[in-house]
C-alpha positions in Angstrom: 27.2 -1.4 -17.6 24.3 -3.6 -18.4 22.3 -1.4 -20.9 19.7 -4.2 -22.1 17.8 -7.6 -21.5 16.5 -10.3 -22.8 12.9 -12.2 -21.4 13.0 -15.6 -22.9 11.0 -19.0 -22.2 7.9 -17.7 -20.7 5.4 -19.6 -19.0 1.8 -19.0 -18.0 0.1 -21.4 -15.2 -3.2 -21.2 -14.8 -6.3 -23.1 -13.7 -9.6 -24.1 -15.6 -12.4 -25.6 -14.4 -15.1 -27.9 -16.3 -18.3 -27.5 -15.2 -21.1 -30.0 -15.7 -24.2 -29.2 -17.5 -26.3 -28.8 -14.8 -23.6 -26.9 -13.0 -23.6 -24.0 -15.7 -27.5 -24.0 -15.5 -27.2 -23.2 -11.8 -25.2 -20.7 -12.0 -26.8 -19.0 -14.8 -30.3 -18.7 -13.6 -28.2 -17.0 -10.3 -26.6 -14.7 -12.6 -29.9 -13.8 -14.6 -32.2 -13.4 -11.1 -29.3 -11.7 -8.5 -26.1 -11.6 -10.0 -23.1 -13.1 -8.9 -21.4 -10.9 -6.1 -17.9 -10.9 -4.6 -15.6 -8.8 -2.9 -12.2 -7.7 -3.9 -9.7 -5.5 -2.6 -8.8 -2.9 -5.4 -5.6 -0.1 -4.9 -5.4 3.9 -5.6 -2.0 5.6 -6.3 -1.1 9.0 -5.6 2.3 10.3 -6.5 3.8 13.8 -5.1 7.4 14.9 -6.2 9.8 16.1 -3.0 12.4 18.2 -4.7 15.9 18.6 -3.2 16.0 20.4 0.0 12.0 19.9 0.9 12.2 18.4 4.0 7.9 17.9 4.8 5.1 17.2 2.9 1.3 16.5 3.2 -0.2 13.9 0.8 -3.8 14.1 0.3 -5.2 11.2 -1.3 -8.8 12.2 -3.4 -10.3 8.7 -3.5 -14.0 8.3 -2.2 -14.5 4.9 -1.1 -17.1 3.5 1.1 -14.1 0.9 3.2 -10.8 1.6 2.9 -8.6 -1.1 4.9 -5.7 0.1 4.6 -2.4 3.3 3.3 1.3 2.3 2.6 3.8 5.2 1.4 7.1 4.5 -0.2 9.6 7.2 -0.5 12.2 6.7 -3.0 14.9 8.5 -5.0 13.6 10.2 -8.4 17.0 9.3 -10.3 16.4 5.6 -9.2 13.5 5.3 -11.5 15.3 6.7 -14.4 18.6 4.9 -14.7 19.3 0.8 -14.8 21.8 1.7 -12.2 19.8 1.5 -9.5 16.9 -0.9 -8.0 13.7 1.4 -9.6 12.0 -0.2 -6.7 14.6 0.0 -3.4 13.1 2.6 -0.9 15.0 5.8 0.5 17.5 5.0 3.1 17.5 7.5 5.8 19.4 7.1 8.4 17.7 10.9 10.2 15.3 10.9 12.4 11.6 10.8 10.5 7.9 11.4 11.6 4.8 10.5 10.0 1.3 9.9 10.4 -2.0 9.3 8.9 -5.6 10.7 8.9 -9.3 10.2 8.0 -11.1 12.7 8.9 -10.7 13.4 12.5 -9.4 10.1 13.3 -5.5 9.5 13.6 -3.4 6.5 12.4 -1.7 5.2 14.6 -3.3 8.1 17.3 0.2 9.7 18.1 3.0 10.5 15.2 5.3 7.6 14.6 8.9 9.0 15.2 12.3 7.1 14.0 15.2 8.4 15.7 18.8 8.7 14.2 20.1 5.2 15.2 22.1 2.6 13.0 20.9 0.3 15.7 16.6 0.9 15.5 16.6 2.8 12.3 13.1 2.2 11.2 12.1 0.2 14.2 8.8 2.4 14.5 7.4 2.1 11.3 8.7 -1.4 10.6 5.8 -2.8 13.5 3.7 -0.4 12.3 4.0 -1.8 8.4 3.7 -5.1 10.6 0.9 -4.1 12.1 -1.0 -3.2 8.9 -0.5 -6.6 7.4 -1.4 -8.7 10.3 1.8 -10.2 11.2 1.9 -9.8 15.2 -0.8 -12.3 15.7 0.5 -14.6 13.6 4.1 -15.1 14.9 4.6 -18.4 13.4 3.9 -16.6 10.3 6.8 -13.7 9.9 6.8 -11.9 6.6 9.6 -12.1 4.3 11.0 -8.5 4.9 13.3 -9.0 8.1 14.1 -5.3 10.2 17.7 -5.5 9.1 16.0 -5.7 4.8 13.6 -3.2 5.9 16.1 -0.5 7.2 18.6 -1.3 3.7 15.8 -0.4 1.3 12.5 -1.9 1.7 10.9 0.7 3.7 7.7 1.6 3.6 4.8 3.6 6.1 2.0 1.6 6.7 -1.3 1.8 8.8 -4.2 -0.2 8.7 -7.9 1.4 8.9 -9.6 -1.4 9.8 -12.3 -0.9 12.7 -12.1 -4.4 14.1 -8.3 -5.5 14.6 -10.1 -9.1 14.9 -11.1 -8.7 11.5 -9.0 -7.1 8.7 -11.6 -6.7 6.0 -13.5 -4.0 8.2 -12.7 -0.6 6.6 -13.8 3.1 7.0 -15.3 5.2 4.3 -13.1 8.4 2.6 -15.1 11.1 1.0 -14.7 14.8 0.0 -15.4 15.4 4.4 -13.1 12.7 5.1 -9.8 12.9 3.4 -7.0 10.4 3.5 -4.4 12.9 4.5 -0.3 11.7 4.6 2.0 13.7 6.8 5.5 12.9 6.4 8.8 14.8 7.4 12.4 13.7 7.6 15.6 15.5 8.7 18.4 15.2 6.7 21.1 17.1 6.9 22.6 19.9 3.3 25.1 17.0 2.2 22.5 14.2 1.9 19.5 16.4 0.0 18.2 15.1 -3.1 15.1 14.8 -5.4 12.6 12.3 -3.9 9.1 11.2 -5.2 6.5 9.4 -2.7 4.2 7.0 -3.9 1.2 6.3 -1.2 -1.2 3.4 -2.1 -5.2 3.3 -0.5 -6.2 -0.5 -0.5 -10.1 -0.2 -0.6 -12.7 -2.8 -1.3 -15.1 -2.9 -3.9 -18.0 -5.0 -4.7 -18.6 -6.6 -7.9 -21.8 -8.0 -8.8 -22.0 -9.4 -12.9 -25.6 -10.2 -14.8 -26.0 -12.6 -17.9 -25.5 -9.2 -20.0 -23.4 -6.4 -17.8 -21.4 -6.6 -14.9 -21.5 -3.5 -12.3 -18.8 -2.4 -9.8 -19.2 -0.3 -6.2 -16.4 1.2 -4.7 
């Protein structure tokens, strides 16, 4: 049993950039009238325990935000993250039927519950083009992401929607606030035999807006 590790010859790559005089004085008189803005997507966690035997749960993420793009949920064993027996970061393998769905609000992603049936054959179909879905893969099919159906259904898992009000444009997000709560319903069958501890981990992607000054730098979320 492998019990300890060793991390040796690390290496950092980065890039610099060398700015001309002029350059810098440009982009400091822009910094001391306006600021200098961009837009970056930033990522809320929310963890809730599901003991042995619970078989549904409701997630509730309290994050305001004025656009959130986009939810994923992982479910995962609670002794995996414990022990160096086990991948800490595989999914839960269920081969039982499982429904889930997300909610802003009064508005329902995707609009009816996404149900995987108890087959060897499409377990996980569902939610695997739904977690396609969110990441913008089914336009793109020259472009197929690096989790294959088969990888998805052994342990790379995960329920995915996208919030975005413009499926043309993925940056395009709706806002969350104490009237508009990110809600997670999840629920799985699974037989006496197979009950066990399980924690689920949902992530909101959101963007936020930083805009930095000669002397401070402020965020918006």
């Amino acid at each position: 049993m492998i019990t300890t590790y060793d991390v040796n010859d690390i290496h950092f790559l980065l890039d610099t950039v060398d700015l001309s005089d002029e350059a810098q004085k440009t982009i400091n008189m822009e910094s001391a009238d306006n600021g200098l803005e961009w837009v970056t997507p930033r990522v809320y966690t929310a963890k809730t325990s599901m003991p042995s035997g619970q078989l549904q749960t409701s997630v509730q993420v309290r994050k305001s935000c004025s656009q959130a793009t986009m939810a994923y949920s992982v479910l995962q064993y609670t002794n995996s993250q414990t022990t160096l027996k086990q991948d800490s970061m595989a999914s839960y393998v269920n081969p039982f039927k499982t429904t889930w769905q997300y909610r802003i609000g009064s508005l329902f992603f995707p609009q009816q519950p996404v149900v995987d049936l108890a087959s060897l054959s499409t377990m996980g179909a569902r939610s695997y083009y739904e977690a396609l879905y969110a990441f913008d893969k089914p336009k793109h099919p020259y472009h197929a992401g690096s989790v294959s159906m088969r990888d998805f259904a052994g342990g790379k898992s995960i329920y995915a929607m996208s919030s975005s009000k413009n499926d043309d444009l993925f940056l395009s997000g709706l806002p969350i606030n104490n009237s508009r709560v990110l809600e997670f319903n999840f629920e799985v069958a699974e037989p006496t035999g197979y009950a066990s501890d399980k924690v689920l981990t949902t992530f909101l992607e959101y963007i936020q807006v930083v805009k930095s000054y000669v002397d401070n730098t402020a965020v918006a979320i």
